[in-house]
N, C-alpha and C positions, 0 to 999 in steps of 0.2 A: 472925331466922334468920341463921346464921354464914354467911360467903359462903367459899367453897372458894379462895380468892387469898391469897398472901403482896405485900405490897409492900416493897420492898427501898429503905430509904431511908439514903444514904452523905451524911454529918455531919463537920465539923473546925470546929470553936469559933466557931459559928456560929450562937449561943444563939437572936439573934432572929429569923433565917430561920426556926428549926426550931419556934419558940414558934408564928410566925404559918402555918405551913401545917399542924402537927398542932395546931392551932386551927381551919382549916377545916376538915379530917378528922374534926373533933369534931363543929362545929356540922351537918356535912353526914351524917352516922350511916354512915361508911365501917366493913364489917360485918367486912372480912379482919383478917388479921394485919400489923399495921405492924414492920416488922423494923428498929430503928435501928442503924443500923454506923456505930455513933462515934468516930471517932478523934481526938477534941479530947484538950486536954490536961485534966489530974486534975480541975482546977477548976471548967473548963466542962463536963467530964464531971459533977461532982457535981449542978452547977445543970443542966443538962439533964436530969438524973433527975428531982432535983425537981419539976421542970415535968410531967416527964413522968408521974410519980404521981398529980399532980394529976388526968390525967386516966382514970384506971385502969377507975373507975367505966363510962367509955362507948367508951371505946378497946381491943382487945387489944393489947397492946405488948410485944416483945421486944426489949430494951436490951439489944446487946453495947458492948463496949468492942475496938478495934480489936485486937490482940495486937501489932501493928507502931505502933500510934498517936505511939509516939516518934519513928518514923524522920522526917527531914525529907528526904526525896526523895519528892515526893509521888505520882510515879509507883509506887514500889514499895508505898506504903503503900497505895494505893488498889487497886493488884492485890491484894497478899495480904486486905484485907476484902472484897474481893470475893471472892474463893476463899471465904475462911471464912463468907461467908453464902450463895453456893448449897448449903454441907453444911448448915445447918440450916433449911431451907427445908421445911417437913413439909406443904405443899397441895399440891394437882395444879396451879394457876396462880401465876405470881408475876408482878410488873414491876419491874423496877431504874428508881430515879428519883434526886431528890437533897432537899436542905431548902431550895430555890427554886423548885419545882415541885410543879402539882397534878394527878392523875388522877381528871377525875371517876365517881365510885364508878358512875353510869350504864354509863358506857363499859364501865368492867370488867365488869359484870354481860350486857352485850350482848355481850363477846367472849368470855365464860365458856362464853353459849350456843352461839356458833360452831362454836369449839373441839370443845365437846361433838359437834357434828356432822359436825363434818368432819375425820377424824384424818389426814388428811392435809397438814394444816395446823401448822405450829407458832407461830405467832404471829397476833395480830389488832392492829391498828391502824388510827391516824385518823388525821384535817388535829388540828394544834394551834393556840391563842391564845397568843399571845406578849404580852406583857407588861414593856414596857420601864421598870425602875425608875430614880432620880435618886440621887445618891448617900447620897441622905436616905432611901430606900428610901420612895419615894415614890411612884405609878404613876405616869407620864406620856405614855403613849402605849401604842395596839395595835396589833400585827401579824397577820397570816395565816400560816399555815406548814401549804402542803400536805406531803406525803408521795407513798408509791409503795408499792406490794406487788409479790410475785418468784412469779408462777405455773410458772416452771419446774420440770420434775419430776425433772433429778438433781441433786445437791449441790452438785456442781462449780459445773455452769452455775448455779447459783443465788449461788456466791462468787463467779465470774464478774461477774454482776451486781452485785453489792455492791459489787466495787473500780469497774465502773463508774459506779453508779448507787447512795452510799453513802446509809442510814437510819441508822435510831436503830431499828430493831425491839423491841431489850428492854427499852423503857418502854412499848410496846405491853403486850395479855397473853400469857403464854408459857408453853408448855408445862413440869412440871415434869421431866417424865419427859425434856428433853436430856441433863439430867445423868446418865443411864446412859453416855453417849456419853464424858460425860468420865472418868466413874470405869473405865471400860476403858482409855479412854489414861492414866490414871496406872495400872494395873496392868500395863500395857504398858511403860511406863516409869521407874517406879520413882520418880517424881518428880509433883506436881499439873499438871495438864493449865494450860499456859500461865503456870506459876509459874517463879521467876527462884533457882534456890538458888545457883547458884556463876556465876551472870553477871548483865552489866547491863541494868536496863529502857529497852527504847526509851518517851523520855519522852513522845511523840506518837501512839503506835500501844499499849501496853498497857493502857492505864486503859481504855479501851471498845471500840477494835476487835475483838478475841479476840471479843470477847462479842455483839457484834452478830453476829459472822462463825459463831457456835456456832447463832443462831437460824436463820440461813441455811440453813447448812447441816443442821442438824434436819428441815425441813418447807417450806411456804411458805410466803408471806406473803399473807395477805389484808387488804385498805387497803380500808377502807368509808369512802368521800370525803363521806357525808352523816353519818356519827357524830363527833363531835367526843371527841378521845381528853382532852384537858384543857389545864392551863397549862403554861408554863415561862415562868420569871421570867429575864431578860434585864438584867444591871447591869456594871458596869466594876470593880467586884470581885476585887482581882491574884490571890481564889483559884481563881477561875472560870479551868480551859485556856486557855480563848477568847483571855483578855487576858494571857497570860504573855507575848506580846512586848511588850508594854506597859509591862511593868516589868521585866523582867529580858532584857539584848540577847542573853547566852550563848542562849539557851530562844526565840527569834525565827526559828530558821531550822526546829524543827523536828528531826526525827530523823537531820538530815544530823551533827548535833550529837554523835550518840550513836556514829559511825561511826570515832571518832577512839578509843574505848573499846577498852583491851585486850582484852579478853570479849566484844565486841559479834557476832564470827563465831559464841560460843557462843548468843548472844541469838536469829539470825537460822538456825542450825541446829536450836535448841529450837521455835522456831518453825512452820517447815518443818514438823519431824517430826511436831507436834501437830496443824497442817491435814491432811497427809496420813491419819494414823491416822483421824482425824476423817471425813474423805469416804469411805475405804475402808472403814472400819466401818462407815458409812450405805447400803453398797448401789451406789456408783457403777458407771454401765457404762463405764465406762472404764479404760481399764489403769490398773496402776501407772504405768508410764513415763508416761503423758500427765498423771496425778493430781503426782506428783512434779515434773516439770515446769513446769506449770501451778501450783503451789502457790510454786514461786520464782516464776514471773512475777506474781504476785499480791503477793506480798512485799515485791517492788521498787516497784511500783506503789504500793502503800503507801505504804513508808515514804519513797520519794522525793522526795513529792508536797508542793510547798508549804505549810508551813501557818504560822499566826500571821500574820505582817509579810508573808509572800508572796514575791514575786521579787522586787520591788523597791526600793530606799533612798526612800524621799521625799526624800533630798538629794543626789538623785544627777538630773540633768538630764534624761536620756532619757525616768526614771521617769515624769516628767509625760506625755508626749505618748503613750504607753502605758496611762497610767490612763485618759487622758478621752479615749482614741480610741475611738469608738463604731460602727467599720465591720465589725467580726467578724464573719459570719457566727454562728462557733458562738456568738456572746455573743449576737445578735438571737435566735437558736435557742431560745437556754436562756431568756433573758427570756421570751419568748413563750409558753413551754412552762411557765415558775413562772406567768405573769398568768393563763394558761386554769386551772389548778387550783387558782391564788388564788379564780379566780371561783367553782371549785366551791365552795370551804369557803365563800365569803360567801354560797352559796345555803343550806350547810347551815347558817351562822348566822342567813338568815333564816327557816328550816322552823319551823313551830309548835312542835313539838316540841322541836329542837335550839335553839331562840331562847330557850326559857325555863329552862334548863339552864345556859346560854352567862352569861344573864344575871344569872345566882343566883348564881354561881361569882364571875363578874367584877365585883359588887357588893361578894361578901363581901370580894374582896380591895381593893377600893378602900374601903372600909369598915373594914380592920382597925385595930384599936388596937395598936404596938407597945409595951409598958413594958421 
């Protein structure tokens, strides 16, 4: 039986990732539709099809090709295939993932059910397994990775919560039916909801925030801390965000970066405008003024916010006595608060149920054969 899910999987010439996880998807009979948005180049596009025909037989598979797959900014490229795969998404559930990560089809089938009952919900999610590989792509170690759900019931307060208390929702399962949300703000505006046509991409805040911030503000979030949602594969990879200050220093500080951008006021008004439309189209009780407001101060908070290398140089003197000062309050807080829900998920890896799920998954992949 066909499962009612799109999985939304973002690709760039990255043949072996994509061979070995729509090789799990095979061997594990994932029933949705795999939607590939590839934006490798011609060649790795050709040989990904390959592979991917191969599996046709047990797979449903839709293969796009990016329509941006040239660009080398890989912020804008990754927006515009994002755009262009919520239009063709035709289930009522989908998850945005990538081709180092796995969803297992359990999960999905258990948030399917959710959903179904609870429409006041727009997303379901779990604790993940992390998976750290060597640059041989090799497994070498496992992580815990709880999460959080957002039961507030207006929109706002629920963005609210996201700048403080940021997820990853749309690799959970998600409703299809947000995208009415967005296809009024581009009729609204004349332009895609969170698309960049005559300004720059902030290179840290548009490839996934938009879209986490869309689940958000859709519905709530429901986090079932004893369902294991699946993997993500974790490597030092210069393609992976993560490690961009790793290799390239301009891309180390973050969107303070983008601030220096002729067009960046258009960036951060385009912005604005799409959260606002967004909340006030959802029903918020709150003014305008307070929505408009609030959507700058969310903004800032954003894109202000450290990321990659962080605040400070490692060769810079002070930096030391600042990393390894361990009297913080809010650092003891937040430790305390990941170790209690690390401990949930390792309850829910050891539940009967979830333990043999956990282990079938994290077999196959210590198990795979790359060629």
């Amino acid at each position: 039986m066909n499962l009612n899910h799109t999985l939304v999987l973002r690709t760039r010439n990255r043949h072996k990732w994509l061979t070995m996880t729509i090789g799990a998807y095979a061997n594990f009979s994932y029933k949705g539709i795999l939607l590939i948005v590839d934006d490798s180049d011609e060649d790795i596009f050709s040989k990904n099809a390959g592979m991917l025909n191969s599996h046709a037989s047990s797979l449903r598979i839709n293969h796009i090709h990016g329509r941006c797959h040239q660009n080398q900014e890989r912020a804008e490229r990754v927006l515009e295939s994002t755009i262009d795969a919520y239009k063709v998404i035709t289930t009522d559930y989908f998850s945005i993932t990538s081709d180092d990560d796995f969803t297992f089809p359990e999960f999905i089938e258990t948030g399917i059910s959710y959903l179904d009952g609870h429409p006041d919900y727009s997303a379901f999610t779990g604790p993940e397994v992390k998976i750290i590989f060597d640059n041989c792509m090799c497994p070498i170690k496992l992580k815990k990775k709880p999460w959080h759900g957002c039961e507030y019931e207006d929109p706002l307060d629920r963005l609210y919560d996201y700048a403080k208390r940021p997820t990853l929702a749309y690799m959970g399962v998600c409703r299809t039916s947000m995208r009415n949300l967005l296809s009024k703000v581009t009729d609204e505006t004349a332009r895609d909801c969170f698309s960049r046509p005559n300004s720059k991409c902030l290179v840290n805040y548009d490839e996934e925030l938009p879209w986490v911030m869309l689940v958000h503000i859709s519905g709530k979030i429901k986090y079932s801390r004893m369902v294991l949602q699946g993997i993500r594969g974790i490597h030092n990879s210069p393609d992976r965000i993560e490690n961009i200050h790793m290799y390239t220093d301009g891309k180390s500080l973050g969107s303070i970066t983008d601030l220096v951008e002729p067009t960046v006021w258009k960036s951060i008004k385009e912005s604005h405008e799409d959260l606002v439309k967004l909340v006030t189209n959802n029903g918020t009780k709150y003014s305008f003024d307070v929505v408009s407001d609030s959507c700058y101060r969310i903004l800032w908070h954003l894109i202000r916010a450290p990321v990659g290398s962080g605040l400070f140089r490692s060769d810079v003197e002070i930096s030391n006595y600042y990393r390894n000062s361990g009297f913080y309050f809010m650092r003891i807080r937040r430790g305390f608060l990941y170790w209690l829900n690390s401990l949930f998920v390792g309850i829910a890896m050891r539940s009967s149920g979830q333990k043999n799920i956990y282990k079938k998954y994290v077999q196959a992949f210590f198990n795979q054969n790359i060629v």
